[in-house]
C-alpha positions in Angstrom: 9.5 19.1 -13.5 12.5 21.4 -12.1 13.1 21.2 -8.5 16.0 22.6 -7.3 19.4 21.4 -9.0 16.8 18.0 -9.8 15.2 17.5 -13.5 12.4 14.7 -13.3 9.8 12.9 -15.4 7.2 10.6 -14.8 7.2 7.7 -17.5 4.2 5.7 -17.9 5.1 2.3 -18.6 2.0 0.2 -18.7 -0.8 -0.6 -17.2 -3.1 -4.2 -15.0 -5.5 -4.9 -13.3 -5.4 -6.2 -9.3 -8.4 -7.4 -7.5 -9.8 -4.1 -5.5 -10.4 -6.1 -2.3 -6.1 -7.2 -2.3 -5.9 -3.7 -2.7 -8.2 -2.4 0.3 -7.6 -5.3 3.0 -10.2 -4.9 5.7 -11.9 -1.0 4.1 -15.2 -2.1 2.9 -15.7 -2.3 -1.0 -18.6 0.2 -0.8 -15.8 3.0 0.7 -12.8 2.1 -1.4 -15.3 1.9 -5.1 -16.0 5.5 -4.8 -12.4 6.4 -5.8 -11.1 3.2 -7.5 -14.2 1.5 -9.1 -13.6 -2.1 -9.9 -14.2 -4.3 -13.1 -16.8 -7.3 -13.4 -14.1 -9.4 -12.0 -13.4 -7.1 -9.0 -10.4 -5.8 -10.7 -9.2 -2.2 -10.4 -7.2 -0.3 -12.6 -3.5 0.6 -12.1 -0.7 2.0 -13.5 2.7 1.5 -13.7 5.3 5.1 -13.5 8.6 5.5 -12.5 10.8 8.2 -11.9 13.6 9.5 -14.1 16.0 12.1 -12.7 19.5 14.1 -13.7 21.2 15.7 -11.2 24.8 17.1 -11.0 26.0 14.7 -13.8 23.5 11.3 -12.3 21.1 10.6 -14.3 18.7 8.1 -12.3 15.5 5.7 -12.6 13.3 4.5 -9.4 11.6 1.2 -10.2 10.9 -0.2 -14.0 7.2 -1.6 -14.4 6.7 -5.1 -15.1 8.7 -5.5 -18.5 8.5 -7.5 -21.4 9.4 -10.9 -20.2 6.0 -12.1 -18.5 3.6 -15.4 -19.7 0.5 -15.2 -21.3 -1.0 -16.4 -18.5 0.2 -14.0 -16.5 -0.6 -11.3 -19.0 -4.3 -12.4 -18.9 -5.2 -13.0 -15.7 -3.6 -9.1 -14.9 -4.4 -7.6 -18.0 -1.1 -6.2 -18.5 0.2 -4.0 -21.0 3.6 -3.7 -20.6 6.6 -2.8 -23.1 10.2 -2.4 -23.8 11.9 0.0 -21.5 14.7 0.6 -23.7 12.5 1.1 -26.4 10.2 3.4 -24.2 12.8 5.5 -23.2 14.7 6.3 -26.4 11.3 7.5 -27.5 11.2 9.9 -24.7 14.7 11.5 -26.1 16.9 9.5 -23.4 19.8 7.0 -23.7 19.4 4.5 -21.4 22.7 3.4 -21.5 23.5 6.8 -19.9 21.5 6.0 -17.0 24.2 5.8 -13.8 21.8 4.6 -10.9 19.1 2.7 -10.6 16.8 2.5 -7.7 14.5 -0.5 -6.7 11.7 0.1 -4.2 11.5 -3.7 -4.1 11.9 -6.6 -6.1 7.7 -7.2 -6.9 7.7 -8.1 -10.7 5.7 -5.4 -11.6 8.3 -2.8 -10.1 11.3 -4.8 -11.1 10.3 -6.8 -14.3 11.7 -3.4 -16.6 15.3 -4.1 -14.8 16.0 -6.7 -17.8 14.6 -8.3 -20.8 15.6 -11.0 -23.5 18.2 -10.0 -26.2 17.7 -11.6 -29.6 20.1 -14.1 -28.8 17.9 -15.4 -25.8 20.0 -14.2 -22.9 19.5 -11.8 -20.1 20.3 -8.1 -21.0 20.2 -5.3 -18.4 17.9 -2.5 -19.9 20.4 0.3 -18.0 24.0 -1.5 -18.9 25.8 1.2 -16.9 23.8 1.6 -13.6 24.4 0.6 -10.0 21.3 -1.0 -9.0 20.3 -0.1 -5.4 18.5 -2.8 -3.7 17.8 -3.4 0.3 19.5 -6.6 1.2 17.1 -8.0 3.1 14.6 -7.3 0.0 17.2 -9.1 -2.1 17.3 -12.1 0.3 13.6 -12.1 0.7 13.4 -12.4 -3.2 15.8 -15.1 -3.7 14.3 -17.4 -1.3 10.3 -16.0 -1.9 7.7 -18.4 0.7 4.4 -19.4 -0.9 2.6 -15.8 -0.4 5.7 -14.0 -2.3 6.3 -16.7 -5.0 3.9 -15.5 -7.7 5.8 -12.2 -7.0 9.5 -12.7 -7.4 10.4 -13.7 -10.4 14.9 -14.7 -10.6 15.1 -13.7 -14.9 14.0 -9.7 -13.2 16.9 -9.6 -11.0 19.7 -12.3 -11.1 21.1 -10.7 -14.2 22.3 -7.4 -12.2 24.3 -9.5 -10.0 26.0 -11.9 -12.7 26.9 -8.7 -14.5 28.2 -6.9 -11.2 26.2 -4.2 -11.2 24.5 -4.5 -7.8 24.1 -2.7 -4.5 23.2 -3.9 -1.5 22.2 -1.4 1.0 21.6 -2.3 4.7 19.2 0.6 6.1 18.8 4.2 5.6 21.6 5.8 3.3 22.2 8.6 0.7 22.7 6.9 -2.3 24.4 10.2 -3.4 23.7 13.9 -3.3 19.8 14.3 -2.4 18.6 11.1 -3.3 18.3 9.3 0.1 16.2 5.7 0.7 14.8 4.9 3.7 13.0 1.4 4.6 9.8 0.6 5.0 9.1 -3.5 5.6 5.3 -3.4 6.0 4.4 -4.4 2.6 7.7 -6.9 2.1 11.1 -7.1 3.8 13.7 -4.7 2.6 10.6 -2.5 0.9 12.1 1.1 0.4 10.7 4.6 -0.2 13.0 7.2 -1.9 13.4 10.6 -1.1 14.9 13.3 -3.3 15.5 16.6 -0.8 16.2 19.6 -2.8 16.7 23.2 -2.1 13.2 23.8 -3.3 11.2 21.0 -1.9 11.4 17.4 -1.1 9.6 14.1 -3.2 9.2 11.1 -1.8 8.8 8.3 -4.1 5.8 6.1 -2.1 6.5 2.7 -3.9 3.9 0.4 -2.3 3.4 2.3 1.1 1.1 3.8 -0.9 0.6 2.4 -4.0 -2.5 4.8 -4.9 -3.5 8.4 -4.2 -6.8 7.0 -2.0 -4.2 4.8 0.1 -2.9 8.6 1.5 -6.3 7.1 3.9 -4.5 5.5 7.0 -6.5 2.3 6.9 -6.5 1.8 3.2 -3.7 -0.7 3.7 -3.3 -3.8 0.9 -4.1 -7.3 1.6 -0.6 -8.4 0.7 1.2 -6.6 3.1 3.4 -8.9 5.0 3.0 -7.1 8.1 -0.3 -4.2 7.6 0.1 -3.1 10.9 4.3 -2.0 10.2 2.7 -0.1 7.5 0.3 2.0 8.9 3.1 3.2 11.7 5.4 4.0 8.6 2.2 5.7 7.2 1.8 7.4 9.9 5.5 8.8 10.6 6.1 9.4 6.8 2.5 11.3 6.4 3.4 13.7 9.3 6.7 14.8 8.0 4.7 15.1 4.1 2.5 17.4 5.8 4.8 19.0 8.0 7.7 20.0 5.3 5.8 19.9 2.4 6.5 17.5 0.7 5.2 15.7 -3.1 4.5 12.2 -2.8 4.4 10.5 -6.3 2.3 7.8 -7.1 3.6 4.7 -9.1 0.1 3.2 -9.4 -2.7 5.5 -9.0 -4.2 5.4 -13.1 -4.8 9.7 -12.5 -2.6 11.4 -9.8 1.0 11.4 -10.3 1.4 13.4 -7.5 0.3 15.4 -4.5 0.8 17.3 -1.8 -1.3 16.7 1.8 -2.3 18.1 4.6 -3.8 17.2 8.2 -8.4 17.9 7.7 -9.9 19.1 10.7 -10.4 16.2 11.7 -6.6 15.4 12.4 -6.7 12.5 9.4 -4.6 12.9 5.9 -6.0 14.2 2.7 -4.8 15.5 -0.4 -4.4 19.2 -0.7 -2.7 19.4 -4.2 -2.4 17.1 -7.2 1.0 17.8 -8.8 1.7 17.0 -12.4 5.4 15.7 -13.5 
């Protein structure tokens, strides 16, 4: 897609399974099956896509998928397909090691497993060598020292490598990262969470991250079950919906197994709904 002075690309890099009800919190499974059917196990499906950008001589990823580094057990119990982003990306006719920034909604393994993987020697290897790796600081505290609901979540052999190799960037807040590409945070679903929005002179994308995961979470009370704090997200919802609608804006999808993105709008009824699916 060409927006503005922006390139981007979605790049599907695997897919799981998460139980439906984790997904919905308190929405009813007889509302939340029409759009997101489950498996015998309650499971629905989900995808993993990030963004890759170039702009004025930055070439940029947001978020990585879950990588190649997890357990079997971990593979099973999710049923996770999940491959080498390096690998992934030369296939897609791009260097990696070209890559100059690269932004992390959060720290979650399956957003931030991609950031590294095993080299044949054993070791920790950073899949973008040359990239500054934007992270929230209070997402990168909240991830070294995870409680019991985060632990199955935050995983050190994702993330500790960036700092050991000096390549990390903590941001405290709000801030342009650099010239349209802008994060702003959002600490419903975890501390330091972070959408990212790329303003251009033809439109504005916001990357949604786990605000909202899937396109039938554009619903204000679709809100997930592991959400630190559900009720921070639906005000961020709410404020981040109204300027979507207002301006225009895409919202892309990292999850949703269809719809990349969309456009919405306000229904007659004064609640969110998607007006446009958009295609990257």
């Amino acid at each position: 897609m060409k927006l503005g002075e922006f390139e981007l690309r979605a790049i599907e890099t695997g897919k799981f399974r998460l139980d439906g009800g984790a997904m919905f919190g308190v929405v009813p499974k007889v509302l939340w099956q029409k759009t997101d059917p489950a498996d015998g196990n309650n499971r629905i499906s989900m995808h993993m896509r990030l963004l890759y950008g170039e702009s004025n001589g930055r070439r940029f990823v947001i978020d990585s998928g879950a990588g190649t580094k997890l357990g079997d057990k971990m593979l099973r119990n999710y049923e996770i397909e999940s491959g080498g982003l390096r690998e992934l990306f030369l296939s897609e006719g791009l260097d990696p090691d070209l890559v100059t920034d690269a932004i992390a909604t959060h720290l979650h393994f399956d957003h931030a497993g991609g950031y590294t993987f095993y080299g044949e020697d054993g070791e920790i290897k950073l899949t973008f060598p040359g990239a500054a790796h934007h992270v929230q600081k209070r997402q990168w505290d909240a991830a070294l020292g995870p409680n019991e609901k985060d632990r199955a979540s935050f995983f050190p052999e994702n993330f500790i490598g960036i700092e050991e190799a000096g390549m990390l960037d903590l941001i405290e807040g709000e801030k342009e990262i650099f010239p349209g590409v802008r994060v702003i945070p959002t600490d419903g679903h975890t501390p330091g969470h972070q959408v990212v929005l790329i303003e251009t002179s033809d439109g504005t994308v916001m990357y949604c991250g786990d605000l909202i995961p899937l396109a039938s979470h554009v619903n204000l009370p679709y809100i997930m079950a592991y959400d630190h704090f559900p009720l921070s997200t639906l005000a961020e919802k709410k404020r981040l919906l109204a300027r979507a609608a207002d301006e225009d804006w895409i919202l892309f999808f990292e999850h949703d197994p269809v719809i990349a993105g969309c456009r919405v709008r306000r229904n007659d009824r004064g609640r969110f709904e998607i007006s446009e699916t958009i295609d990257f």
